[in-house]
FIKOLZA-1660 file (N, C-alpha, C; in steps of 0.1 Angstrom, whole numbers, plus 5000, padded with zeros to 4 digits):
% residues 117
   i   px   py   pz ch aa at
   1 5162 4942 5038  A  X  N
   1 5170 4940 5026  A  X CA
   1 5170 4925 5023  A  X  C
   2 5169 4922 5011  A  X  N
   2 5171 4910 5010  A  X CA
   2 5183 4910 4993  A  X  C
   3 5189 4899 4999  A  X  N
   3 5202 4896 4992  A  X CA
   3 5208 4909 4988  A  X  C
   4 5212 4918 4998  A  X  N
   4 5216 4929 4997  A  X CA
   4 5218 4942 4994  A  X  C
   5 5200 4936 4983  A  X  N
   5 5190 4952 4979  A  X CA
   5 5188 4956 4987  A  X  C
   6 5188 4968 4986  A  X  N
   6 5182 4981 4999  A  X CA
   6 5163 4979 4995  A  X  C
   7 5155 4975 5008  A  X  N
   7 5142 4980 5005  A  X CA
   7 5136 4991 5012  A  X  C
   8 5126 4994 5005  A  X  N
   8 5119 5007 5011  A  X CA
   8 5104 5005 5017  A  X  C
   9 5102 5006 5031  A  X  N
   9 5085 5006 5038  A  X CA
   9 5079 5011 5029  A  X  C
  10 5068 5005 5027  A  X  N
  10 5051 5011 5022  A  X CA
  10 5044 5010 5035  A  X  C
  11 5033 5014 5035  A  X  N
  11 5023 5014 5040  A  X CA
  11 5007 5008 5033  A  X  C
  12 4996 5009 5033  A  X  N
  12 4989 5007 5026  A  X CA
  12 4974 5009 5040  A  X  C
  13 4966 5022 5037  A  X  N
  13 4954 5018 5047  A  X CA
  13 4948 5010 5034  A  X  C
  14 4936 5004 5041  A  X  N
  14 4932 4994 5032  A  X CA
  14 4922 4992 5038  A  X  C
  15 4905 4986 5032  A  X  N
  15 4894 4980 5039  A  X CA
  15 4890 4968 5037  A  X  C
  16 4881 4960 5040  A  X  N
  16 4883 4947 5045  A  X CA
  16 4881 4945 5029  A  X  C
  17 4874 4946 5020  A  X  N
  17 4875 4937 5008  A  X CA
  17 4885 4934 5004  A  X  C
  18 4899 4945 5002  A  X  N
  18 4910 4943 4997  A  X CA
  18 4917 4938 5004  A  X  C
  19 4916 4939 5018  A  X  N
  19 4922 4930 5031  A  X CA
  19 4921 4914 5024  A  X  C
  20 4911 4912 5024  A  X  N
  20 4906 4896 5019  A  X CA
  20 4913 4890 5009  A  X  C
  21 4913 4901 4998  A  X  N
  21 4918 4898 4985  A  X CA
  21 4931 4897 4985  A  X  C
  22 4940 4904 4993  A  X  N
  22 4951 4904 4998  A  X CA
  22 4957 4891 5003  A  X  C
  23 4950 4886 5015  A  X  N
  23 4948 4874 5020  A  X CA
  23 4947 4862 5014  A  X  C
  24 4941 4861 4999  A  X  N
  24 4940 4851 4989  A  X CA
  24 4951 4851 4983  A  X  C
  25 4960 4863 4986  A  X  N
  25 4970 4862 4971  A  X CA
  25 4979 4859 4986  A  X  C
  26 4980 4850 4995  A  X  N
  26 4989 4846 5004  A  X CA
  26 4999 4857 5009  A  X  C
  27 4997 4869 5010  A  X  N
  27 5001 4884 5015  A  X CA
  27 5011 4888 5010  A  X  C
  28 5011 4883 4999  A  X  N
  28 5026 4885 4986  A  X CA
  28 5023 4895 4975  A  X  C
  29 5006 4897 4971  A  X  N
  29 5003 4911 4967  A  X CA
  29 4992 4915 4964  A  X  C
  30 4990 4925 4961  A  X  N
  30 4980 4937 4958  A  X CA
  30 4971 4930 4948  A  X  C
  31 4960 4928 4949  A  X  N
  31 4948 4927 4940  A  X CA
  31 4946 4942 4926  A  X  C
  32 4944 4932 4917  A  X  N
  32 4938 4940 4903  A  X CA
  32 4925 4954 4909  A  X  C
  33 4937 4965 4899  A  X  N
  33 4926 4976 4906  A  X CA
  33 4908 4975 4898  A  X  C
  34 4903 4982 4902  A  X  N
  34 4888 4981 4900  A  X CA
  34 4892 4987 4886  A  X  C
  35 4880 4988 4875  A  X  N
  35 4879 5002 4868  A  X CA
  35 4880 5012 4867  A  X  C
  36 4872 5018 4885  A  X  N
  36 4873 5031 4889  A  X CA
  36 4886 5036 4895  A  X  C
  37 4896 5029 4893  A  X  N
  37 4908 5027 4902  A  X CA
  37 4917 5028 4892  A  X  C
  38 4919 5040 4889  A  X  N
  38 4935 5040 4878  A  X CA
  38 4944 5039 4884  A  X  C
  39 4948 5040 4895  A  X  N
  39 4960 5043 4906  A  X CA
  39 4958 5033 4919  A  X  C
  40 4969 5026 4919  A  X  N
  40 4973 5022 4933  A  X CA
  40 4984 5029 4940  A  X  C
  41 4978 5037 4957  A  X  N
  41 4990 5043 4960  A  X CA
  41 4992 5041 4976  A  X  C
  42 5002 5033 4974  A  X  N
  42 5007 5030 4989  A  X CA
  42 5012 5045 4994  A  X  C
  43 5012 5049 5005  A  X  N
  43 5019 5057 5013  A  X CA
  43 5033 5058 5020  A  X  C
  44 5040 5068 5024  A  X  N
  44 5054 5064 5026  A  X CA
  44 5054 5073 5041  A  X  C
  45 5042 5067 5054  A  X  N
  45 5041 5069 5064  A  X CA
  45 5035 5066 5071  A  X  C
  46 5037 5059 5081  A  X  N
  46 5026 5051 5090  A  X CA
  46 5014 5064 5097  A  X  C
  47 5020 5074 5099  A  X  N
  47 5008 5080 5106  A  X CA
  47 4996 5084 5094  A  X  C
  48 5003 5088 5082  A  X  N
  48 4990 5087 5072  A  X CA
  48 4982 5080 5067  A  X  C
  49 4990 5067 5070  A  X  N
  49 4982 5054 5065  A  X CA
  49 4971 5056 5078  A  X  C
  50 4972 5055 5091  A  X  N
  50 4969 5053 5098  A  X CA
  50 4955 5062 5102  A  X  C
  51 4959 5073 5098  A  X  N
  51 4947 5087 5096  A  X CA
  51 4938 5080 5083  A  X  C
  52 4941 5077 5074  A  X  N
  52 4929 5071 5063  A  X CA
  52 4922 5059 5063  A  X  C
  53 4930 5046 5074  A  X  N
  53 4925 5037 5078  A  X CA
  53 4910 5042 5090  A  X  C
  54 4917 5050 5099  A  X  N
  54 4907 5055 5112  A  X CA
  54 4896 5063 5108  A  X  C
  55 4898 5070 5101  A  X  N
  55 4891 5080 5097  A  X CA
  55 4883 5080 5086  A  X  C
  56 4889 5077 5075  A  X  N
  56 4882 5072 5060  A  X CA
  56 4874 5056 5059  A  X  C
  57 4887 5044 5063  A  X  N
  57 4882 5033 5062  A  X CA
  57 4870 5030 5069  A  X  C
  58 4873 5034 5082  A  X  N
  58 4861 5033 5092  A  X CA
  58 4849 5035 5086  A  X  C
  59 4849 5048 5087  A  X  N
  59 4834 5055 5083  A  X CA
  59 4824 5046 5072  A  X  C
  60 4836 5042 5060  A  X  N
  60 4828 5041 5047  A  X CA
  60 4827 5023 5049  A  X  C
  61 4831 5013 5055  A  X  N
  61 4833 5000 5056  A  X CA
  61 4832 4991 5070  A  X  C
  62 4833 5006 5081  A  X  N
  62 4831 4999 5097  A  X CA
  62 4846 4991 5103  A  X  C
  63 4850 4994 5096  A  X  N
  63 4868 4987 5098  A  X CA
  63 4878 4989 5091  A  X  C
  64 4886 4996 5092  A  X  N
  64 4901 5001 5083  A  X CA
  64 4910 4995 5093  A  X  C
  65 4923 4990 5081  A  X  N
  65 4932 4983 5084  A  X CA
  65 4945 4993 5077  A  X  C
  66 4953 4987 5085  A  X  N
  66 4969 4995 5078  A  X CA
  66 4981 4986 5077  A  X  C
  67 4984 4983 5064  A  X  N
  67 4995 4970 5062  A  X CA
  67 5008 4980 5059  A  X  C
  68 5019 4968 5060  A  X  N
  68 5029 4974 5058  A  X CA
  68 5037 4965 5051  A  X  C
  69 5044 4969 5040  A  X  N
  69 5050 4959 5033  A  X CA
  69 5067 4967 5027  A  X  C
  70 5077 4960 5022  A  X  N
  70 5089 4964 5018  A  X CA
  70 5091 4962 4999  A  X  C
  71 5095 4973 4993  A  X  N
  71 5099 4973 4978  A  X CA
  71 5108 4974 4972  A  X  C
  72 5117 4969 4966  A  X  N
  72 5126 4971 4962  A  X CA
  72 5130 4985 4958  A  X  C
  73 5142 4988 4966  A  X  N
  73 5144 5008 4963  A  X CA
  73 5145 5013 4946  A  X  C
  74 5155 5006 4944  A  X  N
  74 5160 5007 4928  A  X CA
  74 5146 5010 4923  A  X  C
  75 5137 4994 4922  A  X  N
  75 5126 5001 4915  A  X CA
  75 5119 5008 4916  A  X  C
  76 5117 5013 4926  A  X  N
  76 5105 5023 4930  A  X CA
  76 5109 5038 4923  A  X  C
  77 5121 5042 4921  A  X  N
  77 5129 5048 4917  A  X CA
  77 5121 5058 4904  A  X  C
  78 5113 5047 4899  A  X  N
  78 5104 5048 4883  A  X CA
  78 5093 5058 4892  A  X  C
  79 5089 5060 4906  A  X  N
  79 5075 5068 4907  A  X CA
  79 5081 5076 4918  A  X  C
  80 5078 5088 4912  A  X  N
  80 5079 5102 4922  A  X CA
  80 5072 5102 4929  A  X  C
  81 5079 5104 4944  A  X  N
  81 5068 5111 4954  A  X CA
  81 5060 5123 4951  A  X  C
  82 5047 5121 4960  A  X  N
  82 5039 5122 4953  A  X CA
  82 5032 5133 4965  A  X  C
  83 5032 5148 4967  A  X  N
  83 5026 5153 4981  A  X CA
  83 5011 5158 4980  A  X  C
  84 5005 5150 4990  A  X  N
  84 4989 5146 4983  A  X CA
  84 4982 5159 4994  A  X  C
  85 4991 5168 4997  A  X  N
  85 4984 5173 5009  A  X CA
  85 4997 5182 5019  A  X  C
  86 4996 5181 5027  A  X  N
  86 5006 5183 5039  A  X CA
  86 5017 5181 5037  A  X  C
  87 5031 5184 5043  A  X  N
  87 5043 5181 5042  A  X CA
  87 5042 5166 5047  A  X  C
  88 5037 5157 5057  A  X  N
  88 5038 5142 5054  A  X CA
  88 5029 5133 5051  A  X  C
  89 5025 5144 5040  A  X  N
  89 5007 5131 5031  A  X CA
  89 5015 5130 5015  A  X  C
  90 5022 5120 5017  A  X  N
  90 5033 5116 5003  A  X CA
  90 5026 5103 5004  A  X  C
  91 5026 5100 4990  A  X  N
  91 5022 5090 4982  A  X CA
  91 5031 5085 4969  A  X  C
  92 5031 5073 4967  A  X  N
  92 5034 5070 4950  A  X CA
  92 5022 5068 4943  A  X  C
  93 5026 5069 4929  A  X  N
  93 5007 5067 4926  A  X CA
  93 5015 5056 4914  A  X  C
  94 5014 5045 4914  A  X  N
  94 5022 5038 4903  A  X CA
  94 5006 5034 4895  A  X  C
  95 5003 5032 4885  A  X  N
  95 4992 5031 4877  A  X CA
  95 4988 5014 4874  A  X  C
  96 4978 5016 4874  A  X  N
  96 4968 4999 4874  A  X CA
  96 4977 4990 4866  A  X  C
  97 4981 5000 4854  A  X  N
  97 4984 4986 4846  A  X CA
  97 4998 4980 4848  A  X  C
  98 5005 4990 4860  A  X  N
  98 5022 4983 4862  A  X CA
  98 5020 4976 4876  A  X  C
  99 5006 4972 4884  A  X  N
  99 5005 4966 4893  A  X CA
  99 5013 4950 4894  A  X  C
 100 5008 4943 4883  A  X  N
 100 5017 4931 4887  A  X CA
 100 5030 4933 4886  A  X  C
 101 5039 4941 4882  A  X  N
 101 5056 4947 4883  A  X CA
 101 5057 4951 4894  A  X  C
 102 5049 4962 4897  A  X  N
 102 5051 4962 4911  A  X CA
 102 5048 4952 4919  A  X  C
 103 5040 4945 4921  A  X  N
 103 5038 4939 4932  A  X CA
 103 5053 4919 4933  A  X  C
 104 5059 4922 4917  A  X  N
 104 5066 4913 4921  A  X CA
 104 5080 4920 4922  A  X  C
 105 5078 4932 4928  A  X  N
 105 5089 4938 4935  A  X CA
 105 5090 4942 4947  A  X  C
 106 5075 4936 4954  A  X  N
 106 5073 4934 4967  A  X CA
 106 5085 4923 4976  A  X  C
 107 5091 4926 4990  A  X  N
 107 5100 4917 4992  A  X CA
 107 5094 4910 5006  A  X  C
 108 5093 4898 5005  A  X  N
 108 5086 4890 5016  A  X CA
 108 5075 4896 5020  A  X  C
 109 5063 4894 5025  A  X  N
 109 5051 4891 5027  A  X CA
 109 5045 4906 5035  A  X  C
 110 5034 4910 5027  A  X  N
 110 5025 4921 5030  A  X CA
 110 5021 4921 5047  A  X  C
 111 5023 4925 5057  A  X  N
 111 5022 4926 5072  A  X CA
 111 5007 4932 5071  A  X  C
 112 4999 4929 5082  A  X  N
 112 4986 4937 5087  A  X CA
 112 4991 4942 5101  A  X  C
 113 4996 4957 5102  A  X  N
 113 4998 4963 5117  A  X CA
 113 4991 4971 5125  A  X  C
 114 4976 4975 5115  A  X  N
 114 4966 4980 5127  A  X CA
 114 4953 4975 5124  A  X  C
 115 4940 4975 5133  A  X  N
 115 4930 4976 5129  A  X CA
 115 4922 4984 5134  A  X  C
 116 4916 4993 5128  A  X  N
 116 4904 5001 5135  A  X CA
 116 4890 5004 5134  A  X  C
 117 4884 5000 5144  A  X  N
 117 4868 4999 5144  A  X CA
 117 4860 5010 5148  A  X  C
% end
């Protein structure tokens, strides 16, 4: 929490380009989605993140990573969970063009907490 907003964990698997790009924006936020990319969606569980980093990132890039970052509750409030699958494959899908809102409702600095090769 900061200044005594309630925030809420994301997750994010992620592969090394967006890793990077991430890294340039000093780990404060998400890079502009591609074209092909109508949707940015963080996850709201580390084992999922963690299944699409090992399993997906790997395969397609040789290294998936899984960040973890905090959002302000209130606003998140605007994107329904989202069940992409299984009872714990939940997502938000917030859309390309509200990425910079979102992301300056990100609260202190995007974490990197796994990597897998």
């Amino acid at each position: 929490m900061t200044a005594g907003r309630p925030t809420t964990t994301l997750w994010r698997p992620t592969g090394p380009v967006e890793l990077d790009l991430v890294r340039a924006l000093e780990w404060r936020a998400w890079p502009p989605r591609l074209p092909d990319q109508p949707i940015f969606y963080p996850v709201l569980n580390e084992d999922y993140a963690i299944r699409i980093a090992r399993d997906w990132n790997v395969k397609h890039s040789g290294v998936g990573f899984v960040t973890r970052f905090e959002v302000d509750t209130e606003f998140l409030r605007r994107y329904p969970v989202q069940q992409a699958g299984g009872q714990t494959i939940l997502e938000l899908w917030v859309p390309a063009e509200e990425l910079d809102e979102f992301n300056a409702h990100i609260v202190g600095e995007i974490q990197l907490v796994h990597t897998f090769r």
